[in-house]
One Martini backbone bead per residue (centre of mass of N, CA, C, O) as a GRO file, in nm:
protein
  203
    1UNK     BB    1  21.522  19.101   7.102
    2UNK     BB    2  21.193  19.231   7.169
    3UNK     BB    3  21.027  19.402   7.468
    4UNK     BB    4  20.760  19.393   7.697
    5UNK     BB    5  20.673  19.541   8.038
    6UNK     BB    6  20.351  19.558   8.033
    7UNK     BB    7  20.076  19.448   8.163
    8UNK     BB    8  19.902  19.428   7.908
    9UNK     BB    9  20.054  19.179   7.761
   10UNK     BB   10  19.968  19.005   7.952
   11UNK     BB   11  19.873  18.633   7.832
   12UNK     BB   12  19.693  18.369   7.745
   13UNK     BB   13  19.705  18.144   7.417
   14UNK     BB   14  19.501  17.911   7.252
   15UNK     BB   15  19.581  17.632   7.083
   16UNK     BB   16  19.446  17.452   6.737
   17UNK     BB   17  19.612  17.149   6.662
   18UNK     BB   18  19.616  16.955   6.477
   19UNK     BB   19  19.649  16.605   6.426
   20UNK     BB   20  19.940  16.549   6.264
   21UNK     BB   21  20.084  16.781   6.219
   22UNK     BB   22  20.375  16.723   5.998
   23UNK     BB   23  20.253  16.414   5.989
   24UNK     BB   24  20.144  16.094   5.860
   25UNK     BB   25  20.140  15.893   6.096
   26UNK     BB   26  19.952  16.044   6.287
   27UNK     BB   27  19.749  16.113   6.148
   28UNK     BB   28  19.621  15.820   6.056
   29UNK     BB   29  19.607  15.652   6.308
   30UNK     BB   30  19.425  15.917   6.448
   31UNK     BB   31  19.185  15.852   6.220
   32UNK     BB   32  19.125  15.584   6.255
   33UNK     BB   33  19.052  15.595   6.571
   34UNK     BB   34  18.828  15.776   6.523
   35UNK     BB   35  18.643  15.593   6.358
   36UNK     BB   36  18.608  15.374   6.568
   37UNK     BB   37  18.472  15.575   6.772
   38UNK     BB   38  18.234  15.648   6.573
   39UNK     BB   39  18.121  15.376   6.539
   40UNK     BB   40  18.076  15.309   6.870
   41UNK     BB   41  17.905  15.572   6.881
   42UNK     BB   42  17.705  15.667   6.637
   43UNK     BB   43  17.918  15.867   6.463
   44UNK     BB   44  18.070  16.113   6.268
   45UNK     BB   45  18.380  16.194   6.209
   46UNK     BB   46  18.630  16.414   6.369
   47UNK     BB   47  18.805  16.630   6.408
   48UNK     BB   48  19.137  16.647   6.543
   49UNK     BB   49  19.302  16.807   6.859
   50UNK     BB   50  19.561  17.007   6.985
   51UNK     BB   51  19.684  17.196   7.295
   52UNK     BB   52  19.813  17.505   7.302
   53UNK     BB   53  20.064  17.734   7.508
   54UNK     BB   54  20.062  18.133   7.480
   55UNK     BB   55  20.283  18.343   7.674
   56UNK     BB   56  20.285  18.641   7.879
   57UNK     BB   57  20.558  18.769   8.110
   58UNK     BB   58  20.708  19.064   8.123
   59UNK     BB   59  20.785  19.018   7.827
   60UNK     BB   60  20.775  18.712   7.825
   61UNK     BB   61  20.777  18.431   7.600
   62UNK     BB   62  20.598  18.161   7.617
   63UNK     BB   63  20.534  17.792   7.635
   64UNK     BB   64  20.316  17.508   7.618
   65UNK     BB   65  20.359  17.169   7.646
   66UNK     BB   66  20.299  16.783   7.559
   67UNK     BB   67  20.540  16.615   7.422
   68UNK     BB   68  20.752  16.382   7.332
   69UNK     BB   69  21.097  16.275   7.431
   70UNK     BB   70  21.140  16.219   7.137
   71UNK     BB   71  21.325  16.416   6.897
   72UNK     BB   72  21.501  16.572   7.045
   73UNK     BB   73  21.685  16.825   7.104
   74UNK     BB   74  21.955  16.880   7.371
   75UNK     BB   75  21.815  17.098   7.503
   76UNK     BB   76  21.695  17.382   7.619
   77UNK     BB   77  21.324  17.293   7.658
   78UNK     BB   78  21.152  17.340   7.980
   79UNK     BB   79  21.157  17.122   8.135
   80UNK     BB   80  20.924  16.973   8.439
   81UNK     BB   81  20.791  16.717   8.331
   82UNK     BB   82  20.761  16.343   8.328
   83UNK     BB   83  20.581  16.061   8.148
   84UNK     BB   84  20.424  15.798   8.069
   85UNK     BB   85  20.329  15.556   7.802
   86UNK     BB   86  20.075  15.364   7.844
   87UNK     BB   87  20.295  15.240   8.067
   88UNK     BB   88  20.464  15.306   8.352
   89UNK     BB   89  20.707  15.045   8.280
   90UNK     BB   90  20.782  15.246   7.995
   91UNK     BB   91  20.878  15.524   8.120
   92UNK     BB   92  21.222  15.427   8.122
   93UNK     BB   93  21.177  15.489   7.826
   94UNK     BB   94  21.211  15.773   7.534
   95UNK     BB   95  20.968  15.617   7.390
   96UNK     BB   96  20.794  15.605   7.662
   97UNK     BB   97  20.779  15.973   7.697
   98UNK     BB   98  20.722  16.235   7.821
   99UNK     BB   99  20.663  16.637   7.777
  100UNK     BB  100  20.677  16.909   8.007
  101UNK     BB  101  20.646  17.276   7.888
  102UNK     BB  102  20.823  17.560   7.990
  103UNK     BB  103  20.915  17.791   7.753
  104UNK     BB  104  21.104  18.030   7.719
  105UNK     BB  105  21.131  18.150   7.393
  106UNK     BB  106  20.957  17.874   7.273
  107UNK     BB  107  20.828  17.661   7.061
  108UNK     BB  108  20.622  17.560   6.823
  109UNK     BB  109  20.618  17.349   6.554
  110UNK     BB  110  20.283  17.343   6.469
  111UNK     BB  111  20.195  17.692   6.459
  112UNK     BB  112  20.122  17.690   6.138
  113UNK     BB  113  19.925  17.492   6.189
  114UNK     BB  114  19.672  17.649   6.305
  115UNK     BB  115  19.335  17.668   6.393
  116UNK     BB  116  19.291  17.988   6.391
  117UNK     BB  117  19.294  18.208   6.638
  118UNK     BB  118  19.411  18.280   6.907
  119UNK     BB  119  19.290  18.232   7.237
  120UNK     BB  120  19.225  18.349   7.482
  121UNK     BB  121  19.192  18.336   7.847
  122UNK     BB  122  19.425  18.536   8.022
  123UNK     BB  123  19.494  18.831   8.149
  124UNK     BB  124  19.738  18.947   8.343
  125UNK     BB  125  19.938  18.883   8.573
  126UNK     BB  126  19.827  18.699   8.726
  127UNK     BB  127  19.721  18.474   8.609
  128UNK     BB  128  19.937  18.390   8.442
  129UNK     BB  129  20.141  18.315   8.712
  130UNK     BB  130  19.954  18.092   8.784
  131UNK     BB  131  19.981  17.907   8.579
  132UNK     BB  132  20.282  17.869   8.545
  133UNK     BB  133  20.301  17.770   8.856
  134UNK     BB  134  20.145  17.500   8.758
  135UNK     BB  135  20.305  17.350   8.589
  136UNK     BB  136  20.507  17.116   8.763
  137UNK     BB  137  20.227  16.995   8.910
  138UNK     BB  138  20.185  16.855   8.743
  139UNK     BB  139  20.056  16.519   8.680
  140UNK     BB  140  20.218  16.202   8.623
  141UNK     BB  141  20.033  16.090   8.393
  142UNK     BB  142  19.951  15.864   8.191
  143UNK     BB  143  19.946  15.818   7.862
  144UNK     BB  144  19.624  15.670   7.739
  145UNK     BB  145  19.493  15.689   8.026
  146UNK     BB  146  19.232  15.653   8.292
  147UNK     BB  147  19.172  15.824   8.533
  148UNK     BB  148  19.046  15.812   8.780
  149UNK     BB  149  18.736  15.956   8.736
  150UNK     BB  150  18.743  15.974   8.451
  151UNK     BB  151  18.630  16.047   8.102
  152UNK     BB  152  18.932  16.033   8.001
  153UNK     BB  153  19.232  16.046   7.866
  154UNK     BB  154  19.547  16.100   7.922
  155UNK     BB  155  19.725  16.407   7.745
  156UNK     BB  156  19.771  16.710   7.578
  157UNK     BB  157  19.484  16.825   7.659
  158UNK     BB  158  19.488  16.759   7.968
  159UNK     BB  159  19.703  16.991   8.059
  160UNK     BB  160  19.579  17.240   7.984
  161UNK     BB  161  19.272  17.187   8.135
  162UNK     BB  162  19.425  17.197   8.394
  163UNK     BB  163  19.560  17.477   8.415
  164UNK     BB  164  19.317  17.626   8.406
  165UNK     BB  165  19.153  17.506   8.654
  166UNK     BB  166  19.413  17.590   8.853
  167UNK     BB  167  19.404  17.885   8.778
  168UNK     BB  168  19.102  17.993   8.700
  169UNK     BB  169  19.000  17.903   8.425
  170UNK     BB  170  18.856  17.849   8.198
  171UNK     BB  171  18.706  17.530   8.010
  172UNK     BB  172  18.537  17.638   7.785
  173UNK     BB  173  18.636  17.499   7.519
  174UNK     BB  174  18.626  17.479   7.160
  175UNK     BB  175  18.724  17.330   6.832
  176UNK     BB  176  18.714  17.414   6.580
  177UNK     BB  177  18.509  17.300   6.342
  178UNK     BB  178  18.363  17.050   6.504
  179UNK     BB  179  18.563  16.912   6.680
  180UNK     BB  180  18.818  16.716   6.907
  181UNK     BB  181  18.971  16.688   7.245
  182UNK     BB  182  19.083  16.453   7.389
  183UNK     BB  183  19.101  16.446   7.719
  184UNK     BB  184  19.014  16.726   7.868
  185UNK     BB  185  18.803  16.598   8.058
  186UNK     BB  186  19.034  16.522   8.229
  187UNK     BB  187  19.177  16.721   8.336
  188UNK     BB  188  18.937  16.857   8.491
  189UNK     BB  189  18.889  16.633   8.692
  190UNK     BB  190  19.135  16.606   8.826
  191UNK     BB  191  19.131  16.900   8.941
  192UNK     BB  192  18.849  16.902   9.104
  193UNK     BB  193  18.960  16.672   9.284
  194UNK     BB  194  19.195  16.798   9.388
  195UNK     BB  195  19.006  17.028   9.491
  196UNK     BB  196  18.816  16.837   9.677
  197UNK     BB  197  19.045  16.760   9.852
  198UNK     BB  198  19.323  17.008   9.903
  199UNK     BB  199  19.210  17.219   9.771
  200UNK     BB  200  19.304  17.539   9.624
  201UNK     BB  201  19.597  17.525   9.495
  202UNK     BB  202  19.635  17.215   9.532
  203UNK     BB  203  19.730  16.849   9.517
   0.00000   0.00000   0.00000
């Protein structure tokens, strides 16, 4: 493996990926959830997307990214920190737990399905280091539930957008063809209420 460590190199980027890509389960569930919501918002169901980001810092490329804590095999691959799913007192089983991952050299496994080319998001080093930097610090907040002030619940996708908010980089991303990323509003509001209260750059 050649890498390469040019200043220029260094960029994290927004993946667009289907939710439940390579799986026909979640496709369904997820497919059903939306047409519900559709109907009770009184318009057409939408595409559902989920984000993960893919970052290169002096030639090391990251993956960043949210995804259940069962199903993995038991290596090494970048957990930071995790969180329950449902409701907290269930997050003491590994079925309902969640991980955050910033894995060097690691993969992503539904990057073949990703809708669209990826979306550059932050360019330089600074930057870069910046997002990897806070990705630890991420809250582990209920995965599924709506944190107080939040306008959506806690996913992973809500992972990404506090991400962004906290490293100071753009967070007005939207999924291609006219899709919907649900939770993405609960990051953005989680990160701003937190440097509302602790001031930028603390939680």
């Amino acid at each position: 493996m050649t890498t390469s460590a040019r200043p220029d190199d260094d960029r994290v980027e927004l993946l667009w990926l289907p939710v439940g890509a390579g799986g026909r389960v979640v496709r369904r569930t997820s497919a059903w959830w939306e047409r519900a919501c559709a109907l009770a918002e009184r318009r057409r169901p939408r595409p559902l997307f989920h984000a993960a980001l893919d970052a290169r810092l002096g030639g090391v490329p990251y993956t960043v990214e949210m995804t259940p804590a069962w199903g993995a095999a038991p290596t090494d691959r970048g957990v930071v920190a995790t969180g329950p799913v449902g409701a907290r007192p269930l997050g003491r089983s590994r079925w309902f737990r969640y991980e955050v991952r910033c894995w060097p050299h690691g993969v992503i496994p539904d990057r073949a399905h990703a809708v669209g080319p990826p979306v550059v998001v932050a360019s330089g080093t600074a930057a870069v280091a910046r997002l990897l930097d806070a990705v630890p610090a991420v809250p582990a907040l209920t995965w599924g539930r709506r944190p107080p002030g939040a306008r959506a619940m806690w996913n992973s996708n809500s992972l990404v957008a506090w991400l962004l908010a906290r490293a100071g980089l753009p967070t007005d991303h939207e999924p291609p063809g006219g899709g919907r990323a649900p939770g993405w509003t609960a990051g953005v509001d989680v990160a701003h209420r937190s440097a509302e209260r602790h001031g930028p750059g603390r939680t």
